[in-house]
Wavefront OBJ file of the C-alpha trace (Angstrom):
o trace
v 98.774 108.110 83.685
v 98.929 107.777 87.426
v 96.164 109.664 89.853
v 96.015 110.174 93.131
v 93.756 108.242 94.936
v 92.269 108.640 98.384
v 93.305 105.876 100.982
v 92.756 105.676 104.373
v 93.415 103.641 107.296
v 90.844 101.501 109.002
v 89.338 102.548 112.694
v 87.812 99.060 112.860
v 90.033 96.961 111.411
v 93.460 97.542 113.801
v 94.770 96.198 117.390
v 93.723 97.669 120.367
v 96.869 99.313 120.887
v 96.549 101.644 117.416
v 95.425 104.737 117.292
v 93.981 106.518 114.261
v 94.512 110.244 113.558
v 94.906 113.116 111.564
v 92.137 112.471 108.626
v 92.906 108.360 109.050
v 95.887 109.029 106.972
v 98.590 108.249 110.437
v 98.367 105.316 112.468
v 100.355 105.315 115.809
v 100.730 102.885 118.800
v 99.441 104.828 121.141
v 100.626 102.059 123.605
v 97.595 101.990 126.027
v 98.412 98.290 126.508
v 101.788 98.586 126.539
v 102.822 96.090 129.642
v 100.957 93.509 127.652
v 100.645 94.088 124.143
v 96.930 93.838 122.291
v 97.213 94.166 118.805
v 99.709 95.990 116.690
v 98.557 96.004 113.276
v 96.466 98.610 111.021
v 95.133 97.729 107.551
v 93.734 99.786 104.873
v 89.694 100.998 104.800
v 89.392 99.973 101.809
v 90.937 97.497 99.460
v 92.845 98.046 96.551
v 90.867 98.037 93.428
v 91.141 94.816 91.555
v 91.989 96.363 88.061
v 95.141 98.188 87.185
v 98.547 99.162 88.837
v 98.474 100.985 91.928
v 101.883 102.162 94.388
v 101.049 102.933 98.127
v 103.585 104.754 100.003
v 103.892 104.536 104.186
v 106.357 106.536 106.223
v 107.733 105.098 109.015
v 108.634 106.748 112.236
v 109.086 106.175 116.206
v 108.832 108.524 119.032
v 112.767 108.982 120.421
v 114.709 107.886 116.986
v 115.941 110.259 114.466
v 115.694 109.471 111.288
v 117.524 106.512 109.986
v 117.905 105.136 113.464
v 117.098 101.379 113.497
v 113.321 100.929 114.754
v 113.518 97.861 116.180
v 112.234 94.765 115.198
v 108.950 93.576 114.021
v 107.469 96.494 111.912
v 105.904 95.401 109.181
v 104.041 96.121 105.684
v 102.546 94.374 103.054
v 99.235 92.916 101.598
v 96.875 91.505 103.467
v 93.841 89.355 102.650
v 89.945 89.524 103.785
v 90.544 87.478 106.975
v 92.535 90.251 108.517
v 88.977 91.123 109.600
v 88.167 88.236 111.229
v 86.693 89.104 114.838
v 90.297 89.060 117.268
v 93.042 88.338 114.581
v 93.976 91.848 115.191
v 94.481 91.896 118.991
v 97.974 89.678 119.245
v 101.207 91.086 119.276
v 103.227 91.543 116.350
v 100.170 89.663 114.292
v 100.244 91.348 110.892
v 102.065 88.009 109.627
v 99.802 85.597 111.654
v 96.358 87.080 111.633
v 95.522 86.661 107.639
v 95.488 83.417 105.898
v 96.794 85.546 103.180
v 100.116 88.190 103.560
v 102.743 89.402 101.280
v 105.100 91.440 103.079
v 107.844 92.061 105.163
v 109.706 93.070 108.215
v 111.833 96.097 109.229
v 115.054 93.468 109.763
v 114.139 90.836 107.043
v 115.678 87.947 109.703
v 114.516 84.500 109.544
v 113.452 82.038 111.918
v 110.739 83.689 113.589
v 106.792 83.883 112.690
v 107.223 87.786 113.376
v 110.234 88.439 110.657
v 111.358 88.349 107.647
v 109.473 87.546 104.372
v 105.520 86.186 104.642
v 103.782 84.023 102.081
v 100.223 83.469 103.751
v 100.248 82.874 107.404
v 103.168 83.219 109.274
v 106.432 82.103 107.839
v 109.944 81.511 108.529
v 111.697 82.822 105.076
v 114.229 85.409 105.294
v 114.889 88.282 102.858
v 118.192 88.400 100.813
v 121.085 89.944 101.422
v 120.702 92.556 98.585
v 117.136 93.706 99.979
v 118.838 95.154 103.422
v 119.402 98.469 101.736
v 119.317 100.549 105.357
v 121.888 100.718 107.824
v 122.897 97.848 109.826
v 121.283 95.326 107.952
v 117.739 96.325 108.078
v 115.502 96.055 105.291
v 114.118 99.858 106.650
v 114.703 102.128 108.971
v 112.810 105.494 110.998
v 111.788 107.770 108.419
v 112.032 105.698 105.717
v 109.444 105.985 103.043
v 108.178 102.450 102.016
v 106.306 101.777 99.130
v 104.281 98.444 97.176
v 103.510 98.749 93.603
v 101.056 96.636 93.288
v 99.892 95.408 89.231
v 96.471 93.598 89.273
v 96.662 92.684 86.127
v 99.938 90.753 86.403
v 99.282 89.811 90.038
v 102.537 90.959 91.373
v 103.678 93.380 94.010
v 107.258 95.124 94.617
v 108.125 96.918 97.151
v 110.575 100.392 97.167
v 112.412 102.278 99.807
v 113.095 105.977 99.332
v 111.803 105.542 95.785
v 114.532 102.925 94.920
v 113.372 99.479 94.308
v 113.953 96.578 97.035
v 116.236 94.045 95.446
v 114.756 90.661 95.588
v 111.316 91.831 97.262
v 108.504 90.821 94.374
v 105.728 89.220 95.187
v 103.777 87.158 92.862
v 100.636 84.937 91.910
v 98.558 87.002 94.083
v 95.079 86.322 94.594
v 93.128 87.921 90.679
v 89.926 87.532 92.353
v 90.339 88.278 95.974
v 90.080 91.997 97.824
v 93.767 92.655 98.915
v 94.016 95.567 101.916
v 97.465 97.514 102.725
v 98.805 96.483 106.479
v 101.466 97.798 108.745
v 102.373 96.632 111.817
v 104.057 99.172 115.010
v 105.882 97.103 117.271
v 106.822 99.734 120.327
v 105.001 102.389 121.694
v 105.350 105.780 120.105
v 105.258 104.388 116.738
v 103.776 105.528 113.747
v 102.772 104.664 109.866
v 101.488 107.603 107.524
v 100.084 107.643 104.304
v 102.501 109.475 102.529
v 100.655 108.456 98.678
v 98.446 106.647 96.699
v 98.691 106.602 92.800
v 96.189 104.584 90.614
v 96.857 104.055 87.282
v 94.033 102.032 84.681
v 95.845 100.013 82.066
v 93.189 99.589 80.220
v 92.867 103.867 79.907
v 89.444 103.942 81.209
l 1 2 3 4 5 6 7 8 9 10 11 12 13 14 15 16 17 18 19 20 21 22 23 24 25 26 27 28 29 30 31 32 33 34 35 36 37 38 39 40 41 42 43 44 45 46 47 48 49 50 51 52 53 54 55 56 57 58 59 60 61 62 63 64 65 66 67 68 69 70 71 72 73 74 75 76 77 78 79 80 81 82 83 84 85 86 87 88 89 90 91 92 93 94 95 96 97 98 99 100 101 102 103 104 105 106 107 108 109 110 111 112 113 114 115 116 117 118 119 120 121 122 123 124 125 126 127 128 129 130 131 132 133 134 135 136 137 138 139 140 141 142 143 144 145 146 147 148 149 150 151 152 153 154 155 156 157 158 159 160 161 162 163 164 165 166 167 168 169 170 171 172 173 174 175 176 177 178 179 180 181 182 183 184 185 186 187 188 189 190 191 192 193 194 195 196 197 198 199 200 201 202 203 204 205 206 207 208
């Protein structure tokens, strides 16, 4: 069955803007740079182990909007490869999507037509989510408060993503990397802005 598993984010790998706190489970944009943006994005300590099925769940929140209130634009969550630790990648606004030649994820609004939104297949990308996957109010794919989660299955190399514990229609990700060390990323657009670990489960398929 399932375990918990302990999962932290990164104080080296995230923009200058992000601040790490309480245990490195909550990362917040602490917004020191605020009048010009350096760096957004927060990814996971450690990767996610490269056997088995494992479902990360982030809470969402900004300073100022109640819960489901719309955050914005550009928040963002997914997988993220290696080269999100490349020296810099991290210090560009809204750069989740554009700083790792490897990202499966998506936005808070799902829109296409900008590198910053919607859904992202390696770097950057211009692919909108469906209709069906803008579950929160006024067409967002998520919203303050939300709780969004990946399940991510190594051994089929997929990932799906849920919000509030109900899956994301049309939001699986597949023929991810087998071989490759795969992080969790979020990105927090305004100041104020905050991702927590809410869970980690691990589960070994192969009952070890």
């Amino acid at each position: 069955g399932r375990r918990p598993v302990a999962l932290m984010w990164s104080q080296q790998v995230k923009g200058a803007d992000v601040l790490v706190e309480d245990r490195n489970k909550v990362a917040r944009n602490a917004g020191y740079f605020s009048e010009n943006p350096l760096g957004q994005s927060v990814c996971s300590a450690s990767p996610i182990p490269r056997t088995g099925r494992h479902l990360i769940e982030v809470q969402f929140d900004r300073d100022g909007v109640s819960c489901g209130g719309d955050l914005g634009f550009c928040y963002m969550m997914g997988l993220v490869d290696a080269s999100i630790a490349e020296p810099g990648l991290f210090n560009r606004p809204c750069g989740l999507a554009s700083s790792s030649s490897g990202f499966w994820g998506v936005d808070d609004g799902g829109i296409a037509g900008w590198s910053g939104m919607g859904v992202r297949y390696g770097r950057g990308g211009w692919q909108g989510v469906p209709d069906a996957a803008k579950t929160a109010g006024d067409g967002r794919v998520f919203v303050s408060g939300d709780r969004i989660a990946m399940l991510v299955d190594r051994e089929d190399a997929t990932a799906s993503l849920f919000r509030n514990g109900a899956p994301i229609p049309g939001l699986v990700f597949d023929n991810l990397p087998r071989l490759s060390d795969l992080y969790i990323g979020v990105t927090l657009f305004h100041t104020g802005s905050s991702a927590s670990i809410i869970s980690f489960m691990s589960e070994n398929v192969h009952g070890g």
